[in-house]
C-alpha positions as CSV (number, residue, x, y, z in Angstrom):
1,X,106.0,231.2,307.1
2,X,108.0,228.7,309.2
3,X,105.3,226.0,308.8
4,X,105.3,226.5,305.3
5,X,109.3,225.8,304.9
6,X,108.0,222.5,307.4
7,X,105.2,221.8,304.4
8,X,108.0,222.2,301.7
9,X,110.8,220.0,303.4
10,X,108.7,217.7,304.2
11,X,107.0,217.1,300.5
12,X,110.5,217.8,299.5
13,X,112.1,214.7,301.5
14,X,108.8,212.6,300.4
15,X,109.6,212.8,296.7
16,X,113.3,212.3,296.9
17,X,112.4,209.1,299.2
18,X,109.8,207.8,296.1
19,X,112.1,208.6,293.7
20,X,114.8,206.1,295.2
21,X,112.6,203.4,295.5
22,X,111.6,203.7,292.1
23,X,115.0,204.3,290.4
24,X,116.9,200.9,288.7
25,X,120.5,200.1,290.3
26,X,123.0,203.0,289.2
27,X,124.5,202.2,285.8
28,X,128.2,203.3,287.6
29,X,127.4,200.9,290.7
30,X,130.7,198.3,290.5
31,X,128.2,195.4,292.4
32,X,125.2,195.7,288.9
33,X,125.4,196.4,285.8
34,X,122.7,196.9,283.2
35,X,122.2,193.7,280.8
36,X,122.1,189.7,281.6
37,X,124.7,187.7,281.1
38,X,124.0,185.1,278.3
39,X,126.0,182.2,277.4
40,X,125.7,180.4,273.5
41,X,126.7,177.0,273.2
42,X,127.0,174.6,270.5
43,X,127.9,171.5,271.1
44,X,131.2,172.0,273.0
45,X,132.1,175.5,271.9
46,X,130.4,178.0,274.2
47,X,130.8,181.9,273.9
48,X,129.5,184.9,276.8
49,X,128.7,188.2,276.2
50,X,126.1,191.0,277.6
51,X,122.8,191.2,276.1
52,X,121.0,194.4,277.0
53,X,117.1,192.1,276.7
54,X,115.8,188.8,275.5
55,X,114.4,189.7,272.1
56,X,116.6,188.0,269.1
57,X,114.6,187.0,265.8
58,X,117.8,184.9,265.0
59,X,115.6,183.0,262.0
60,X,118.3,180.6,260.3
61,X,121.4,182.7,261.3
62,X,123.9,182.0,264.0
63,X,123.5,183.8,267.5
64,X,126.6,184.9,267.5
65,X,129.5,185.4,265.0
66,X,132.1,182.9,266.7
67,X,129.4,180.2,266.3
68,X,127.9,178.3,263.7
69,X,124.5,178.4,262.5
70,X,123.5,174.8,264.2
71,X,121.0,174.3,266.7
72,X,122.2,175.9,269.7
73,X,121.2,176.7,273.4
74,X,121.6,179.9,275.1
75,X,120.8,180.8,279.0
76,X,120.8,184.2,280.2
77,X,121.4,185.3,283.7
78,X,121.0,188.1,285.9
79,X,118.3,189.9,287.8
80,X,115.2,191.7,287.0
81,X,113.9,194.9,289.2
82,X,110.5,194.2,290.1
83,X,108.8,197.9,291.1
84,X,105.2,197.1,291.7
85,X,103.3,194.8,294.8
86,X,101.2,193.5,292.0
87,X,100.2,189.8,290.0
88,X,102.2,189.4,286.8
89,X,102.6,187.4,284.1
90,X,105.7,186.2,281.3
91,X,104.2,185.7,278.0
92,X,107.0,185.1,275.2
93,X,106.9,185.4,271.5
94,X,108.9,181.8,270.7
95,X,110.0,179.4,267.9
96,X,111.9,176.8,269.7
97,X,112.0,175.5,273.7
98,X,112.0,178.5,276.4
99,X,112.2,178.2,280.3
100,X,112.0,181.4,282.7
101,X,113.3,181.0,286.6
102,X,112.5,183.9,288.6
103,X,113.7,183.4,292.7
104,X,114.1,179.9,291.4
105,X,110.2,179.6,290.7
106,X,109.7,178.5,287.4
107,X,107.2,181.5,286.0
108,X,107.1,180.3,282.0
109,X,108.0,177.3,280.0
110,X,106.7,176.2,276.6
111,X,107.9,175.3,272.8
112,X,106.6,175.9,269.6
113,X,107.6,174.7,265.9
114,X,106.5,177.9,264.6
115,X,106.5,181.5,265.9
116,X,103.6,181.6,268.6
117,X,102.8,183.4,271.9
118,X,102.5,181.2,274.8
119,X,102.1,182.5,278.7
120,X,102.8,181.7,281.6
121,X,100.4,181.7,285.0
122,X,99.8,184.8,287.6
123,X,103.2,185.3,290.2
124,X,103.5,187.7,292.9
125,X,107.3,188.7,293.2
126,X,107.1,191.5,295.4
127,X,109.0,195.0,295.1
128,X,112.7,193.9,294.8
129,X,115.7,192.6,292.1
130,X,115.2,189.2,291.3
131,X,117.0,186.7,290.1
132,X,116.1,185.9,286.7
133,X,117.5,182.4,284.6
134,X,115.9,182.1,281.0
135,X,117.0,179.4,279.1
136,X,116.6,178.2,275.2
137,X,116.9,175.4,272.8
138,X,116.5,175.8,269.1
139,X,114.6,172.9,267.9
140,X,113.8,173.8,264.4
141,X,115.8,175.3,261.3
142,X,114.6,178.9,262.3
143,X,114.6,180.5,265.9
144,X,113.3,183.3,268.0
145,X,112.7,184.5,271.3
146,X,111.1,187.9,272.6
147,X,110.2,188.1,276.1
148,X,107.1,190.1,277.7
149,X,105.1,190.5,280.5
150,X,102.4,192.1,282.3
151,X,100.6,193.2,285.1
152,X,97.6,194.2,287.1
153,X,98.4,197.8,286.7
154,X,100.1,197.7,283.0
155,X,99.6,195.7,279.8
156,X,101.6,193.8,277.5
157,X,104.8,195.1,277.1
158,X,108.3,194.0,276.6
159,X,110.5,192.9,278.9
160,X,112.1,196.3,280.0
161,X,115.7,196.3,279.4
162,X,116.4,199.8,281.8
163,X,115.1,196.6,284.4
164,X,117.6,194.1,283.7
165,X,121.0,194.2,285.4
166,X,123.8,192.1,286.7
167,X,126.3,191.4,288.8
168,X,129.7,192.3,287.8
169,X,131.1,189.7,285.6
170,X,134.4,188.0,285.4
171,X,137.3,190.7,284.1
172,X,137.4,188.2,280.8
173,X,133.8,188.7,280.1
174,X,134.0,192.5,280.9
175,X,137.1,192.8,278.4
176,X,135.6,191.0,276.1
177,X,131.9,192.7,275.6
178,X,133.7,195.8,275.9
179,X,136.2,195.1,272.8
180,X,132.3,193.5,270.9
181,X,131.1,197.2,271.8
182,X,134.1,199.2,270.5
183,X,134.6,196.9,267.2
184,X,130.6,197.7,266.7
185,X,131.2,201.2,267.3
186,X,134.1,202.2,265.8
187,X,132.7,199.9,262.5
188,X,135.7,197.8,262.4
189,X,133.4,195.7,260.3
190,X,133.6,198.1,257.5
191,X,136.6,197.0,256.5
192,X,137.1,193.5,258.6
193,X,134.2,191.7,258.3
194,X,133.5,188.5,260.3
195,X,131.1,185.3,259.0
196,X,127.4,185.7,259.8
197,X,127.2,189.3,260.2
198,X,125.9,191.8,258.5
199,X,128.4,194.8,256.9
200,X,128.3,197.8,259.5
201,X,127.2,201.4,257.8
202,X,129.3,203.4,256.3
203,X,131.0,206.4,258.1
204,X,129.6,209.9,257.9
205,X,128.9,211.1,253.8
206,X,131.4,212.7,252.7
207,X,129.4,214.4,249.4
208,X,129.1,217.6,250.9
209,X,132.8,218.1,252.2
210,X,133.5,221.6,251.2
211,X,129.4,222.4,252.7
212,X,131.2,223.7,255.8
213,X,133.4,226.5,254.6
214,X,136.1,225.0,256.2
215,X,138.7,223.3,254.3
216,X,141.9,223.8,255.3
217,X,143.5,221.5,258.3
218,X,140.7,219.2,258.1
219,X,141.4,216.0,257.1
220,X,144.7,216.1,259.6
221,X,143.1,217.3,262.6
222,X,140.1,214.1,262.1
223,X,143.1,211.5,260.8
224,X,145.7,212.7,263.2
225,X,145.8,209.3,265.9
226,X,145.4,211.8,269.2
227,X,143.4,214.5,267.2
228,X,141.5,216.9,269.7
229,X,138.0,215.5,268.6
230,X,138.9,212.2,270.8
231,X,137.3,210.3,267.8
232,X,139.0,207.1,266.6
233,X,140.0,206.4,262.9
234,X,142.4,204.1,261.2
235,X,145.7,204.6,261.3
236,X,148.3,203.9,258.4
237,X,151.4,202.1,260.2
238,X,154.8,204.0,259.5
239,X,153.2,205.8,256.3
240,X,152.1,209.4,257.0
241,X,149.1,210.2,254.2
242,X,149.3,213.2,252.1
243,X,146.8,215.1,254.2
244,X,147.1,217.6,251.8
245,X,146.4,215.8,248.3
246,X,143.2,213.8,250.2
247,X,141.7,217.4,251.5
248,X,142.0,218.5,247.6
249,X,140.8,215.7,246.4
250,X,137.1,215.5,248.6
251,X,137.2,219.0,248.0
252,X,137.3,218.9,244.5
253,X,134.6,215.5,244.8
254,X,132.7,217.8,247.0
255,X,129.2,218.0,245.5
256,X,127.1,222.0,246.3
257,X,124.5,221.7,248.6
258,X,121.8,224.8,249.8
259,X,122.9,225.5,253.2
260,X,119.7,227.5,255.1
261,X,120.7,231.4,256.2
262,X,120.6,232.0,260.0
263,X,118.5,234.3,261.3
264,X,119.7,237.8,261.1
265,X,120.8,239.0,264.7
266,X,121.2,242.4,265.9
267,X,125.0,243.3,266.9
268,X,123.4,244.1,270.2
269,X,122.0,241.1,270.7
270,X,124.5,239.0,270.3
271,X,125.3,238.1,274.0
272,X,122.4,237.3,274.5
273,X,121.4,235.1,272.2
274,X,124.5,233.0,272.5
275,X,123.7,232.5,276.2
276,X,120.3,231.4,276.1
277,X,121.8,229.1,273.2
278,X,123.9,227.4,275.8
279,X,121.1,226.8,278.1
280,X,119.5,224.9,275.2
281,X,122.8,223.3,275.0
282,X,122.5,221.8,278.3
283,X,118.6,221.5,278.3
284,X,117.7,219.9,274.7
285,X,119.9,216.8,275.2
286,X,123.0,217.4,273.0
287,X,125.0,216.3,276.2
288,X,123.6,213.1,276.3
289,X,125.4,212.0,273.2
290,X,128.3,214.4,272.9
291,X,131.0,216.0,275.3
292,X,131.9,220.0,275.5
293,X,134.6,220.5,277.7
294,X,134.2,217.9,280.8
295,X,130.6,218.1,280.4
296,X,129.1,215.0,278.8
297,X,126.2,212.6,279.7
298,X,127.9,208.9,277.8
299,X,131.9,210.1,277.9
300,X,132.5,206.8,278.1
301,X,130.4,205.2,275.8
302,X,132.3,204.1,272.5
303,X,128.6,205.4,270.8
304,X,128.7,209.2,272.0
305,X,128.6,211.4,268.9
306,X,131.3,213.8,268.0
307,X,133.3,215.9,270.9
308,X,131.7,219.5,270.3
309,X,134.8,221.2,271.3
310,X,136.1,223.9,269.1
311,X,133.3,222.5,267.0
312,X,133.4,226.5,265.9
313,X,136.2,225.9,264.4
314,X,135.1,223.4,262.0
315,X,132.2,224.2,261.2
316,X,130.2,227.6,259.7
317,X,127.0,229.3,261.0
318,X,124.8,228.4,258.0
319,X,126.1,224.9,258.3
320,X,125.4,224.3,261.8
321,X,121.5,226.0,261.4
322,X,121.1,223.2,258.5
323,X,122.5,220.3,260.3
324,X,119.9,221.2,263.1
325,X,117.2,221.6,261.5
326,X,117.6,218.9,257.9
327,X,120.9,216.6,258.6
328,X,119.3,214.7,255.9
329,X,120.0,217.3,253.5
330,X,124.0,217.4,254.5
331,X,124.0,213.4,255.3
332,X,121.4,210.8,254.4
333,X,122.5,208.1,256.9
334,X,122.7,210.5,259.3
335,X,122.1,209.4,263.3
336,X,120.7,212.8,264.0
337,X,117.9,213.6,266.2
338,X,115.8,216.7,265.2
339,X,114.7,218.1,268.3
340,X,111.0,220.6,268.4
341,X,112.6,224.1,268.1
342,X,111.6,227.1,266.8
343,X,113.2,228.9,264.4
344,X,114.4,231.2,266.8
345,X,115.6,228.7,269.3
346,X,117.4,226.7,266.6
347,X,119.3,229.7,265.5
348,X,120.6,230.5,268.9
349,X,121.7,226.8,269.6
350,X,123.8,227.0,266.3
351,X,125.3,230.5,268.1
352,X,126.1,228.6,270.5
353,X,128.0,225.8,268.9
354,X,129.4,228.3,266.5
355,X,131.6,230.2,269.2
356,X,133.0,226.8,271.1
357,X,136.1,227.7,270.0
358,X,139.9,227.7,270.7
359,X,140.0,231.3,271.2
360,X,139.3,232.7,274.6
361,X,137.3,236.0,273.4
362,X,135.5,233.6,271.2
């Protein structure tokens, strides 16, 4: 028995150690941060920002919205992890003049008046974060730039952006792309659109209001400025709305809407089912986008979806069993995944949800 806790350590210890090698610079490091840092530049105006990869189809349009639409050149910067002891290539998918640097070797370089693939010749980097330079020129009315590569032991593929990291930026550039991120987020577009971009969607549908069963309070809780969801909406200066006449109003707008019955549950069974709903609540990936209590896998991000606390409280059974299983049916732009339940499953997930509420007993 001994020797067999040896045997288990051991391979234990061993898989932790590949593991690390393997794994990408942590996302919270301070030194890297996931992205490359690109700079735009036309003529003398020049803008930075952090672009997750190298794959724009920009056509005729400005690269960014505090540019114009001119022929402009843009240099990314940053480093690339490099996981394999293996030859590999750069290929890009270009309209205009491209250059790729890795450790200061030049590894791809090429133009093209029209969209074209072009490659570049077999490098050995070694296991290791390199430094990576790309630059580009647009030459001709339209532009583009997709960057690729491959390798002895994979195929073409793009350039992985989960491999593509920097170092920490200046605090202007960091305040900055995180203001870009929030207005994107929070879809200050809607309503303040800048030149050369497109109109952000819409917020959630609203057709269905009264679907939930749960009218009253509703409105003030989502519009109040530090409502208990955490979620950000506009606020109205000095004027206070008539939370009262807008709930009567998308109530009365409120268009009917089959809501699917959850599965009948034996009094007995109750307990049960809501706890093996709440492993699925950790297990299915519900935390990955939205925070229950101080659990939460993006609590930072400006993207997470909607705080699930006291979600209960806003939300019925039969609505939370539909929104599992057809959000389209409740919201047609709707950014919800639809995860490979059963039935049975589904039903105790919505349990679940249903009793995060206020109420301790709940």
């Amino acid at each position: 028995m001994p020797d067999r806790r040896k045997l288990l350590l051991v391979l234990a210890c061993l898989s932790f150690a590949s593991a690390s090698l393997a794994a990408p610079p942590d996302e919270d490091d301070e030194e890297f941060r996931p992205g490359l840092v690109a700079e735009y530049r036309v003529g003398e105006r020049a803008v930075t920002r952090i672009d997750p990869d190298v794959a724009f189809a920009w056509d005729e349009a400005a690269p960014d919205s505090r540019l114009s639409a001119e022929r402009f050149e843009a240099t990314w910067r940053g480093l690339v992890l490099i996981r394999l002891e293996a030859k590999h290539r750069l290929h890009a998918f270009v309209q205009g003049d491209v250059t790729v640097e890795l450790d200061g070797r030049r590894v791809l370089h090429g133009s093209a008046k029209q969209p074209q693939w072009i490659s570049g010749d077999e490098f050995v980097p070694g296991f290791a974060e390199r430094p990576l330079v790309v630059t580009f020129r647009k030459t001709e009315p339209a532009a583009q730039l997709k960057l690729f590569w491959s390798s002895d032991a994979f195929s073409l593929e793009p350039l992985p952006p989960e491999l593509l990291f920097h170092e920490q930026p200046r605090d202007d550039v960091a305040l900055i792309e995180l203001g870009r991120k929030q207005f994107e987020a929070f879809r200050c577009g809607r309503c303040h659109q800048r030149d050369g971009e497109e109109q952000p969607p819409p917020g959630p549908s609203l057709k269905h209001f009264a679907a939930s069963g749960i009218i009253d309070d509703v409105v003030s809780r989502h519009f109040a400025q530090f409502a208990e969801t955490g979620r950000v909406y506009p606020t109205f200066g000095g004027h206070d709305p008539d939370y009262e006449a807008i709930e009567f109003f998308l109530h009365q707008q409120s268009q009917p809407v089959e809501l699917d019955k959850p599965k009948p549950v034996k009094e007995a069974d109750l307990e049960t089912e809501r706890r093996k709903g709440e492993v699925l609540l950790r297990s299915t990936g519900c935390l990955a986008c939205h925070r229950i209590g101080e659990l939460s896998g993006t609590s930072l991000s400006p993207f997470s979806g909607p705080d699930l606390n006291n979600v209960g409280e806003r939300r019925t059974l039969p609505w939370l069993v539909t929104w599992l299983a057809k959000p389209e049916r409740l919201n047609a732009d709707h950014r919800m995944p639809v995860f490979n339940l059963s039935d049975a499953e589904r039903n105790q997930l919505a349990l679940a949800l249903w009793n995060l509420t206020s109420e301790p007993d709940a």
